[in-house]
C-alpha positions as CSV (number, residue, x, y, z in Angstrom):
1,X,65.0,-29.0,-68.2
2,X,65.4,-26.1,-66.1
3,X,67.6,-27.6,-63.8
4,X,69.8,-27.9,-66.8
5,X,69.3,-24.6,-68.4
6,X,69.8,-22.9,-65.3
7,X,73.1,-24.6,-65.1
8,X,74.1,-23.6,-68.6
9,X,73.0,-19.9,-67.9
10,X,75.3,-20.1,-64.8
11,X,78.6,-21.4,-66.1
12,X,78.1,-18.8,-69.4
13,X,80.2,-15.5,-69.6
14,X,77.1,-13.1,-68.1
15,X,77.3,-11.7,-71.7
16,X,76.8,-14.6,-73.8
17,X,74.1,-15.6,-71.3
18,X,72.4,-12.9,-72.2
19,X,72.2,-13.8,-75.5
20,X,71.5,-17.9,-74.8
21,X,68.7,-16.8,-72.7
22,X,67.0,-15.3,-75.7
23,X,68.4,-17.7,-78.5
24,X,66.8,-20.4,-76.5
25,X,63.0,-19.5,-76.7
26,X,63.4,-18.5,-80.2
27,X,64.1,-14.8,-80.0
28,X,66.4,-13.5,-82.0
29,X,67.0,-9.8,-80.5
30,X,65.6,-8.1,-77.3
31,X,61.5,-8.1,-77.1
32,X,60.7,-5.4,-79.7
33,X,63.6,-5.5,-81.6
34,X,62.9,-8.6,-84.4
35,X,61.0,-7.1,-87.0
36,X,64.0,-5.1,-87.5
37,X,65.2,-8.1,-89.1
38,X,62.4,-8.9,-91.8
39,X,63.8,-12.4,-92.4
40,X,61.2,-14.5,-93.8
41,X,61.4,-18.4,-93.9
42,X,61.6,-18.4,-97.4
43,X,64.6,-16.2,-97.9
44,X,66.7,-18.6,-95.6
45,X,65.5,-21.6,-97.9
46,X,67.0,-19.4,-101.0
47,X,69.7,-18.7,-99.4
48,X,70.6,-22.7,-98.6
49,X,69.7,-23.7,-102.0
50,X,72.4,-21.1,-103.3
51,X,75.0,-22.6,-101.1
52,X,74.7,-25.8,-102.0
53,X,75.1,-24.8,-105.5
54,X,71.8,-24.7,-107.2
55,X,68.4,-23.2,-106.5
56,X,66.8,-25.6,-109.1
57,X,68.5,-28.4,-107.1
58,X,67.1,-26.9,-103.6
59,X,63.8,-26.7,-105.1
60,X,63.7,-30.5,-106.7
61,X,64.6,-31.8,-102.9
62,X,62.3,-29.3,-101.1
63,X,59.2,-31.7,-101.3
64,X,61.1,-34.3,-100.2
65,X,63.0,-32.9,-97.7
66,X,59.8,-31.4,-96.4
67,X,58.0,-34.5,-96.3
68,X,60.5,-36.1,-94.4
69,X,61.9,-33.5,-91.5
70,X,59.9,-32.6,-88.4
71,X,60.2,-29.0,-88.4
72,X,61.6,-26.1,-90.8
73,X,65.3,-26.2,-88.9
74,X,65.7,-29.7,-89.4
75,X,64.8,-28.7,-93.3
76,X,67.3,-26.4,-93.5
77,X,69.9,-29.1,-91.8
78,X,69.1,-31.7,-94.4
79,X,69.5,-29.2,-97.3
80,X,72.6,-27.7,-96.4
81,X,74.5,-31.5,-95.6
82,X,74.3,-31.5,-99.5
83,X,76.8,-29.2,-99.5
84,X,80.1,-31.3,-101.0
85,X,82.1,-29.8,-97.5
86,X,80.5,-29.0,-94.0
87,X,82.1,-26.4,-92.5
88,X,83.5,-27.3,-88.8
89,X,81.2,-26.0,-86.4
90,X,83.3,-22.5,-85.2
91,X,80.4,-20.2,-84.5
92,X,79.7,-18.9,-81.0
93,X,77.0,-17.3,-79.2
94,X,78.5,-13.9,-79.8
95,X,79.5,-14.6,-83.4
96,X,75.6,-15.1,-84.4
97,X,74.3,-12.5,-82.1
98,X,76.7,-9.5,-84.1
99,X,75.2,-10.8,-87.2
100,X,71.7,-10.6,-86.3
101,X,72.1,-7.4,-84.4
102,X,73.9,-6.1,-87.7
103,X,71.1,-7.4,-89.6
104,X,68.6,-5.6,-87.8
105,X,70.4,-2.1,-88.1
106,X,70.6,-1.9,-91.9
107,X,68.3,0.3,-93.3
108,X,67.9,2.4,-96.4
109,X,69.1,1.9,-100.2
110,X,68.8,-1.7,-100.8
111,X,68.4,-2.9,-97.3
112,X,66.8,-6.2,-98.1
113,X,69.6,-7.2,-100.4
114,X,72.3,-5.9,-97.6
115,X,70.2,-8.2,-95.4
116,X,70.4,-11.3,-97.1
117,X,73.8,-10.8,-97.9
118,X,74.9,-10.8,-94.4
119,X,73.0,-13.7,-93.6
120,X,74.5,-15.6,-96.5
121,X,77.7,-15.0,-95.0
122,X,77.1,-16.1,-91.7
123,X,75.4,-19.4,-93.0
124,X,78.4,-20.0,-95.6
125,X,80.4,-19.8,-92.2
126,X,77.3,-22.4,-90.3
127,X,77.9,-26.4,-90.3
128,X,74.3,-28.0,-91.0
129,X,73.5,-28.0,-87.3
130,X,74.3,-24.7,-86.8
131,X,72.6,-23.9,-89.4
132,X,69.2,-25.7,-88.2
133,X,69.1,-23.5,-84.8
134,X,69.6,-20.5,-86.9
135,X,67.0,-21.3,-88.5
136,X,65.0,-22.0,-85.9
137,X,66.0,-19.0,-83.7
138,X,65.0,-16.4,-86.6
139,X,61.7,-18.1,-87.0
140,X,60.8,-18.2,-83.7
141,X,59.9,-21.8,-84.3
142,X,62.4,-23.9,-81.4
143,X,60.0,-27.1,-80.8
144,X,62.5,-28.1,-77.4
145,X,59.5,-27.7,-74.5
146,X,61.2,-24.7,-73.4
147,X,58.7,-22.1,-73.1
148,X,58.9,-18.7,-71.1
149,X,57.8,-20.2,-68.1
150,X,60.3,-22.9,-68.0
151,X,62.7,-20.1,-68.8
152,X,61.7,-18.3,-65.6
153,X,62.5,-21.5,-63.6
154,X,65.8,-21.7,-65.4
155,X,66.9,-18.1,-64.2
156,X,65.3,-18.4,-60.4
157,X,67.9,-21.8,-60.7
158,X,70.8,-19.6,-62.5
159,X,70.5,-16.8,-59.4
160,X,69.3,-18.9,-57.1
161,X,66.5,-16.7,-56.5
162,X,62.8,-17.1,-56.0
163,X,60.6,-18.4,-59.5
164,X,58.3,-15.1,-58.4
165,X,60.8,-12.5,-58.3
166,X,62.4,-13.3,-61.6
167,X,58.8,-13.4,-63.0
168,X,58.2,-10.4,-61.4
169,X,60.9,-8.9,-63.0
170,X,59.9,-10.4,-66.7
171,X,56.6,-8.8,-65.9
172,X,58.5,-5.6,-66.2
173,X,61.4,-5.8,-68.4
174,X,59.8,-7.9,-71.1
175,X,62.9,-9.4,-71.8
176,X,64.4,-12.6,-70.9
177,X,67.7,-11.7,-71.7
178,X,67.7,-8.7,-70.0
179,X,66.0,-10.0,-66.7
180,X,69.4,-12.7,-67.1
181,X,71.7,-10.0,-67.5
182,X,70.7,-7.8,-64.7
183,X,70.9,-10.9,-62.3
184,X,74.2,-12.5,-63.6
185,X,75.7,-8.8,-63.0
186,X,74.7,-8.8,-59.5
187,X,71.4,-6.0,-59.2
188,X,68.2,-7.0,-59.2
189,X,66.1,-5.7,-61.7
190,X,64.2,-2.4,-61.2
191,X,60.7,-3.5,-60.1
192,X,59.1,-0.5,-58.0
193,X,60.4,2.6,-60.5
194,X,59.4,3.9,-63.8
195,X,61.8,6.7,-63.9
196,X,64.5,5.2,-65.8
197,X,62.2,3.2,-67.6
198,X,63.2,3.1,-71.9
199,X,61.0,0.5,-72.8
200,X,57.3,-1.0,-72.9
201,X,55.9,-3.4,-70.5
202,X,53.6,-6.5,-71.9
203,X,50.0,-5.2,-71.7
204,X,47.8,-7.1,-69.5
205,X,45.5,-9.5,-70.9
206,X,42.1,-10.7,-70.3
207,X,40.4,-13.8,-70.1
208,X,36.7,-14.3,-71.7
209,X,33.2,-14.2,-70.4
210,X,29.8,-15.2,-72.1
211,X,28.4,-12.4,-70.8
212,X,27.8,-10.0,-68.4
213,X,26.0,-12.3,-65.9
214,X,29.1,-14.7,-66.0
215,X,31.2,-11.6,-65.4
216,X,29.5,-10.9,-62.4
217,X,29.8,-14.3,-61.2
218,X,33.7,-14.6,-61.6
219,X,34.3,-11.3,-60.6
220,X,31.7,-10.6,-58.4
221,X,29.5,-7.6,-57.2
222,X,32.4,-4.8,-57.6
223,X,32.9,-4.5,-61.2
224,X,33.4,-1.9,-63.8
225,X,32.4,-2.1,-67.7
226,X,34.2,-0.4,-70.3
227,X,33.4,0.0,-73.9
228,X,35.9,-2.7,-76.0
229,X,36.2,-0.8,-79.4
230,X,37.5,-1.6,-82.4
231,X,41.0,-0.4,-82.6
232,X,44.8,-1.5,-81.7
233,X,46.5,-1.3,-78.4
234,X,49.3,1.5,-77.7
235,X,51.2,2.1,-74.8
236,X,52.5,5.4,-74.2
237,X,55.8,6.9,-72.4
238,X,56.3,10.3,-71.8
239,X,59.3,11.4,-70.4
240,X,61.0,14.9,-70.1
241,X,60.4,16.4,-73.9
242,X,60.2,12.9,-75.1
243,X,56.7,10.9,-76.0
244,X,57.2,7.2,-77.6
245,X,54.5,4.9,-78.4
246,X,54.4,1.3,-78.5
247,X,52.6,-1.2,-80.1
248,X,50.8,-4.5,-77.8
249,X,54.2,-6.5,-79.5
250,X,56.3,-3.7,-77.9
251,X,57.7,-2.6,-81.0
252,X,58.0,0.9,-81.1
253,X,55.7,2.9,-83.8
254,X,56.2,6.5,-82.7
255,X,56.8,8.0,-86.1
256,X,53.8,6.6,-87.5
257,X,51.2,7.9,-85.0
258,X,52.6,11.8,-85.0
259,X,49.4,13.1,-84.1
260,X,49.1,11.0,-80.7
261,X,53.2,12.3,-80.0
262,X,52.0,16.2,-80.3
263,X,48.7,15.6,-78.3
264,X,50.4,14.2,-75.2
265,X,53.4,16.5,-75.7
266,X,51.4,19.5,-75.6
267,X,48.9,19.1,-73.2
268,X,51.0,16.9,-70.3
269,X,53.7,18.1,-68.1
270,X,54.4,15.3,-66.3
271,X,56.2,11.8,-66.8
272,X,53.6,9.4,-67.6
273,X,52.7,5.6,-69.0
274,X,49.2,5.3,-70.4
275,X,47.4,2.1,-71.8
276,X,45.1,2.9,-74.2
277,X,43.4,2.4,-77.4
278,X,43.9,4.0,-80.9
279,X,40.8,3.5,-83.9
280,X,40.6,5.2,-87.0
281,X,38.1,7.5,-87.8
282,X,36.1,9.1,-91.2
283,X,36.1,12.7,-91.8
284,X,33.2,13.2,-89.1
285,X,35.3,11.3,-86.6
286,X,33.3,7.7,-86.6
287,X,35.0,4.7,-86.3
288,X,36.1,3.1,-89.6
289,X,37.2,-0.6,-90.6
290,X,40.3,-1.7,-88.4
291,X,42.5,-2.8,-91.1
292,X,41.9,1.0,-92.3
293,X,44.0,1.4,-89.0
294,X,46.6,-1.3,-90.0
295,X,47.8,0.7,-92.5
296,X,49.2,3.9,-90.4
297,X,50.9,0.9,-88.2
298,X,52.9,-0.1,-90.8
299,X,54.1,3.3,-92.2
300,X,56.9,5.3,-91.4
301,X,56.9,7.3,-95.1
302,X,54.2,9.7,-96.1
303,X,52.7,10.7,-92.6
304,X,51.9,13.9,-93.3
305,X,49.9,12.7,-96.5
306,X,48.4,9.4,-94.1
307,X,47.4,12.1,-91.1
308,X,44.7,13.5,-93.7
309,X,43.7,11.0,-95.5
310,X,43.2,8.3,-92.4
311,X,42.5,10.3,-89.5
312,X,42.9,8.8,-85.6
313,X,41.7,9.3,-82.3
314,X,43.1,8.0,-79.2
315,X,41.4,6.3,-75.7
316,X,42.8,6.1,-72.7
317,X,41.4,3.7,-70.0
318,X,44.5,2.8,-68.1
319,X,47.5,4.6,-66.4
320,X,50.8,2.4,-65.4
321,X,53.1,4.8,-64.1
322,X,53.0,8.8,-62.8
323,X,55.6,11.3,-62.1
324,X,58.3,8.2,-61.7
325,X,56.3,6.1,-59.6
326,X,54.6,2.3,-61.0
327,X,50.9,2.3,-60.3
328,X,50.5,-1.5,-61.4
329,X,50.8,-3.1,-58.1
330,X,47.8,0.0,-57.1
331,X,43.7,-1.4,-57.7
332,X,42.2,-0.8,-60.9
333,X,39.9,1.7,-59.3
334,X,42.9,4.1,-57.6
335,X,44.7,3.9,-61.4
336,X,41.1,4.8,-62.9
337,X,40.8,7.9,-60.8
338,X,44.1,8.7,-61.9
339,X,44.0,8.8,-65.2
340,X,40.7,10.8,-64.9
341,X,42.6,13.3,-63.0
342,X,45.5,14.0,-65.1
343,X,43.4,13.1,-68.4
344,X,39.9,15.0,-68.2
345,X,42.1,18.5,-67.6
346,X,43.8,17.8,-70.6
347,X,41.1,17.2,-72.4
348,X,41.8,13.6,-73.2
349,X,39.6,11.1,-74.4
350,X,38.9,8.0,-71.7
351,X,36.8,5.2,-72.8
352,X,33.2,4.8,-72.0
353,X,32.8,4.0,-68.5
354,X,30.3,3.0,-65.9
355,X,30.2,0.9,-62.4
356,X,26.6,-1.6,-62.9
357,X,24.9,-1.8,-59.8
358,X,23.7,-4.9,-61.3
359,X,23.0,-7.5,-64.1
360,X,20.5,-5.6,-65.8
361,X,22.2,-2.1,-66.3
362,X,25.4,-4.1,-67.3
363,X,23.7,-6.0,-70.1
364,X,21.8,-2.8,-71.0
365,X,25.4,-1.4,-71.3
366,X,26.7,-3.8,-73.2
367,X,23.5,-3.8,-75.6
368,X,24.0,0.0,-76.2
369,X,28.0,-0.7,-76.5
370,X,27.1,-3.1,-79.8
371,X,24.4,-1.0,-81.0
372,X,27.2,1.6,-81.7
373,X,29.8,-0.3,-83.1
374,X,31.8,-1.6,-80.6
375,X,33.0,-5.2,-80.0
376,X,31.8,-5.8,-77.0
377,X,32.5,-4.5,-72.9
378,X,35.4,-5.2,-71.0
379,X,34.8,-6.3,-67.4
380,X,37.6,-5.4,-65.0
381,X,37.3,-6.4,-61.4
382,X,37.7,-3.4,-59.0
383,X,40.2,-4.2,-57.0
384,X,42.6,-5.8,-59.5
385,X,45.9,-5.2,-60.1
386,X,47.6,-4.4,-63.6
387,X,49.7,-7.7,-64.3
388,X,51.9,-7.3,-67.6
389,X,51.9,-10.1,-70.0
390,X,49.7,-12.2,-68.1
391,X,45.6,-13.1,-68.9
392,X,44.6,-12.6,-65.5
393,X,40.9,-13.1,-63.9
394,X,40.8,-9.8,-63.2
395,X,39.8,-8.7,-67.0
396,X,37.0,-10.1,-68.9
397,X,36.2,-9.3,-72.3
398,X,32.6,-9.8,-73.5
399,X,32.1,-10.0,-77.1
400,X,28.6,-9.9,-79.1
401,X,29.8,-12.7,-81.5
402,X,32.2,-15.4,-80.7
403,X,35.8,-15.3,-81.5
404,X,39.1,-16.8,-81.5
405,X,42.8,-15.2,-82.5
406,X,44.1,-18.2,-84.3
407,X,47.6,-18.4,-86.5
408,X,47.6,-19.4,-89.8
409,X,50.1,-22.6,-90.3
410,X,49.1,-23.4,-94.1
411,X,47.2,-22.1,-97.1
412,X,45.7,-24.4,-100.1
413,X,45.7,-22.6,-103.5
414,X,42.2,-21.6,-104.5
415,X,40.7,-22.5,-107.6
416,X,37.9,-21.2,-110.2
417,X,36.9,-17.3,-108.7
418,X,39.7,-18.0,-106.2
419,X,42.6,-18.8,-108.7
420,X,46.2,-18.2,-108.2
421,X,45.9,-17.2,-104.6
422,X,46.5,-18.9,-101.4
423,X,42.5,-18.5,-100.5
424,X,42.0,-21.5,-98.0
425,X,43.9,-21.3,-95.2
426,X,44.6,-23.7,-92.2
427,X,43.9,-22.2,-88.7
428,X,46.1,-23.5,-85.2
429,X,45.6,-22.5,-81.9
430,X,48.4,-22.9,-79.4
431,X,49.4,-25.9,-77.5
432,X,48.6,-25.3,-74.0
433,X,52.7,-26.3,-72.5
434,X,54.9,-27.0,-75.8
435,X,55.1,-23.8,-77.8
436,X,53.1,-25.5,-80.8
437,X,50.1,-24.7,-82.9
438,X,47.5,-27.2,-83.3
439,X,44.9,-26.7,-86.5
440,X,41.2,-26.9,-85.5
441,X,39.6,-25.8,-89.2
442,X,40.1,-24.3,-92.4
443,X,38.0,-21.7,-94.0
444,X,38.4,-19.4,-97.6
445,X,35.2,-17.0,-96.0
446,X,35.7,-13.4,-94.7
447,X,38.4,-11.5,-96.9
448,X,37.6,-10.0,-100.3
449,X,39.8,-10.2,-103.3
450,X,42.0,-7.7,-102.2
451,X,42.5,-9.4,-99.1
452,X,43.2,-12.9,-100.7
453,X,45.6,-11.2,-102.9
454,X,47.4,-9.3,-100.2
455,X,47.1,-12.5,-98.3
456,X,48.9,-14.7,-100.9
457,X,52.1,-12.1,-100.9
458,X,52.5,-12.3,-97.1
459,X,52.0,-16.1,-96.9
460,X,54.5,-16.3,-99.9
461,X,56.8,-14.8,-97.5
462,X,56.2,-16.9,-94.6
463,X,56.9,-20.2,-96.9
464,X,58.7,-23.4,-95.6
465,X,57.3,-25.6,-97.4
466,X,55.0,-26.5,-100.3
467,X,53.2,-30.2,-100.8
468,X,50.4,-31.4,-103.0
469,X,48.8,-27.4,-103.3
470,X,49.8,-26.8,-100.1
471,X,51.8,-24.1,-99.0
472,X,53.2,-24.7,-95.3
473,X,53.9,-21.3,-94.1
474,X,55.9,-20.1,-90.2
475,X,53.6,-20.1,-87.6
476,X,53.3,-15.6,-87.6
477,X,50.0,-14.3,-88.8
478,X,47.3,-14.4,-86.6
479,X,43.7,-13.9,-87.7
480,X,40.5,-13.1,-85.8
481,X,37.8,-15.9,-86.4
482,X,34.3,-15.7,-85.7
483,X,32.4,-19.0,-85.8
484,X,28.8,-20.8,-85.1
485,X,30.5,-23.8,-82.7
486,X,33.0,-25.8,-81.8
487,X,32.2,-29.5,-82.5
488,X,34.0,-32.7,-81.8
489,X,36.1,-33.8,-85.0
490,X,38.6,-37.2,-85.6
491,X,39.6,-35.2,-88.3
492,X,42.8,-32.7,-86.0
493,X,44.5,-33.5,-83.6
494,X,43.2,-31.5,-80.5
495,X,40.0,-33.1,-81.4
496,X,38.1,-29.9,-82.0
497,X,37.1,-28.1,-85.2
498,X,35.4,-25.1,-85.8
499,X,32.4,-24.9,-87.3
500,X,31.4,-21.8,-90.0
501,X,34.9,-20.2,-89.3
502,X,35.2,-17.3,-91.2
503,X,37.9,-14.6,-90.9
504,X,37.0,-11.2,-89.6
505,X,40.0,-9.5,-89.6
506,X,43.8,-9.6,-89.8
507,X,45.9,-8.8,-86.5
508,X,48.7,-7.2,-86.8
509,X,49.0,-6.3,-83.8
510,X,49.1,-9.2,-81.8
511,X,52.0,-12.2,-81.8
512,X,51.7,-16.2,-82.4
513,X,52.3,-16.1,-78.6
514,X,49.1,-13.8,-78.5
515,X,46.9,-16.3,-79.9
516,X,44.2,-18.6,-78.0
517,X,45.0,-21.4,-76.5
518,X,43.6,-25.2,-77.2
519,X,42.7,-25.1,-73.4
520,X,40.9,-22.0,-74.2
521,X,39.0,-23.8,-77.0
522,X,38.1,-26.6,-74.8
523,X,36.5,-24.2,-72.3
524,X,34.4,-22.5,-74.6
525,X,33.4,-26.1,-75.8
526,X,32.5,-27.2,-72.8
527,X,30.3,-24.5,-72.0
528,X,28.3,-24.6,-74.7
529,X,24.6,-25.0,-74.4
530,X,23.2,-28.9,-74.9
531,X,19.9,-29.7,-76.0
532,X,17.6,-31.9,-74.7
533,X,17.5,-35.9,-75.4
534,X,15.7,-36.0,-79.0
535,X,17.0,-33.5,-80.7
536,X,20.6,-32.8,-81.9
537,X,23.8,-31.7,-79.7
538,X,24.4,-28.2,-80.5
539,X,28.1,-28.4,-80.7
């Protein structure tokens, strides 16, 4: 596969390669750019039922057609070969590109209608099979085995270049597209400088630990604990006059954190990247809930008003790039000392810190870390390097309950107390190579009405399907779940199912390609504790 891809990358106008590069693991724009173009699943299924002349005629064959197609595209094909003409298949790469960048820029008066109306057009213009990749490009759903690593393999094939190099370079731009159209046009990418840098790198992720004795043994002697609170990761440029903060899904959410823009701006005079932390706070500056949080995220009107009435505060525990210069290839303990030196003058926060000298003043840590309200310790290995996008060993997290990120992929309608809202919900983890989400429970427990209610609308808007009191929903929302155990089950297919799942919280913050993996799942399975012969498995 990328033998072939590369191929195809290769004998494409550098342009329109680009583009392909993109299109082909289901991203629409460049990294950052997408939720610009707020097309939900549902909206593309109205707007097929409209063009094949009926909406009560899309909705009678919905069930049907859903029952019978594979995936959401293939829906979409089926609908739209209703149609009494297929259009001849005339679109290009560039063609459907301009329409979703065009999508993406309106904004304003009646955006949302302006947005569908120029997808309308461009499906009007779509045979059936253009159609389905459309479909399937926007949301994000592809289903062809080819993943971003594959990609990477395609490009090293493309430029005939080492697979670590181009990784190397996605490490840094974030972008497959862009990574593709740096090589086609004959530079390599910028990997060693920060100083033209206009965009995020992936945050470095981190692998789990049971606790702090398992930390030490993967990481060994020469470790660092840091406080894990309960906030949302931002990463932070300054350059020149100009501050911009990014979210962990590199979108950029500047103008709703104002307050962090005029603290770095004021009290910095040099061209930084900081990785950091962001919680919201009560009126004597303790932490609060994180959806509380969640809602400055997601607002770019009313600041001003927001600023009061939801207050922030802002922790720094990593720096990725000074005066120009990328520190990520430097130790964790060289970038700590730097941040400490440009930050404590400033009087910027850093996050609670301390170097164990052994077991027992790390779990001591870690037991005063829960007792004020944080999630857990993060265990970073000293000499570890800062590796964008990618869960290295280097980085533990340490929880006091156990947890999984898991996506949402269905919802039944509740009934009695729970009524009229989508109030059990169906919970995936990733497939480990494929791209696909595999359920491993259900559970209705951990929101409150509110929540359900809230929860319905977005689910609503993430339909693709409904069966039997079902509502099959795109693969977007990810959820934090705590449960007891994870026990063997016929029932899914990974073989796994959660036991006592309940939701803690919604994350916004984090992407379907953020959430944990089945191989994940089977780790913390395996690890769990078995009793002795006589009394039950504790699974």
């Amino acid at each position: 596969m990328a033998q072939l891809v590369g191929e195809f990358l290769a004998h494409l106008d550098p342009a329109e390669a680009e583009i392909a590069a993109r299109f082909m693991v289901g991203r629409a724009l460049a990294q950052g750019e997408e939720t610009k173009l707020n097309i939900s699943g549902r909206a593309i299924w109205r707007i097929g039922a409209e063009l094949i002349g009926s909406e009560d005629q899309g909705a009678e064959q919905g069930e049907e057609i859903f029952s019978s197609a594979v995936d959401f595209g293939e829906a979409i094909e089926m609908l739209l070969r209703l149609r009494l003409n297929d259009p001849e298949p005339t679109l290009t790469i560039a063609d459907v590109n301009r329409c979703f960048a065009e999508i993406a820029s309106i904004e304003g008066r009646n955006s949302r209608k302006r947005k569908l109306d120029a997808l309308r057009d461009l499906l009007s213009r779509a045979s059936a099979l253009e159609a389905k990749y459309i479909a399937k490009i926007l949301i994000r759903e592809m289903r062809h085995g080819m993943s971003e690593g594959v990609m990477i393999e395609a490009i090293a094939k493309m430029a005939a270049c080492p697979v670590e190099q181009v990784r190397r370079a996605l490490m840094l731009e974030g972008d497959v597209g862009r990574v593709v159209r740096d090589l086609r046009g004959g530079s390599a990418p910028a990997v060693d400088s920060a100083a033209v840098r206009v965009k995020p790198l992936k945050p470095m992720l981190a692998q789990t630990a049971q606790d702090v004795a398992e930390a030490f043994a993967m990481l060994g002697s020469e470790i660092a604990l840091e406080h894990k609170v309960d906030g949302a990761r931002v990463q932070i440029h300054r350059r020149g006059n100009e501050v911009k903060i990014f979210s962990r899904r590199l979108n950029e959410i500047t103008p709703s954190l104002p307050e962090i823009v005029e603290l770095i701006g004021e009290r910095l005079d040099r061209d930084v990247i900081f990785d950091g932390e962001v919680i919201a706070v009560d009126g004597e500056g303790n932490p609060v809930a994180f959806q509380e949080l969640m809602r400055r995220f997601r607002r770019v009107r009313e600041i001003e008003r927001l600023r009061v009435e939801q207050p922030i505060r802002l922790f720094l525990f990593d720096i990725l790039s000074e005066s120009g210069a990328l520190l990520i290839d430097h130790p964790y303990h060289e970038r700590v000392e730097a941040l400490a030196t440009l930050a404590h003058p400033a009087g910027l926060n850093l996050i609670g810190r301390i170097i164990p000298k052994d077991v027992n003043e790390g779990e001591k840590f870690f037991r005063e870390a829960v007792a004020a309200g944080h999630e857990g310790v993060m265990a970073k290995a000293m000499e570890s390097r800062y590796t964008p996008g990618i869960r290295g060993r280097g980085w533990l997290k340490i929880k006091h309950t156990r947890t999984l990120d898991l996506v949402i992929v269905a919802a039944d309608w509740g009934y009695g107390r729970r009524h009229g809202w989508l109030s059990n919900y169906h919970l995936a983890a990733r497939g480990d190579d494929s791209g696909t989400f595999v359920e491993v429970g259900k559970t209705f427990k951990g929101l409150t009405d509110v929540q359900f209610a809230d929860m319905t609308e977005r689910l609503q808007a993430l339909k693709i399907g409904e069966s039997g009191g079902t509502v099959f929903v795109r693969p977007e929302l990810v959820v934090e779940v705590a449960f007891n155990d994870i026990q063997r089950s016929p029932q899914y297919e990974s073989g796994m199912a959660l036991r006592f799942a309940r939701i803690v919280r919604l994350r916004d913050d984090k992407a379907p390609a953020d959430a944990d993996t089945i191989a994940t799942m089977t780790h913390e399975y395996e690890r769990q504790v078995v009793r002795p012969i006589g009394s039950k498995e504790r699974i």
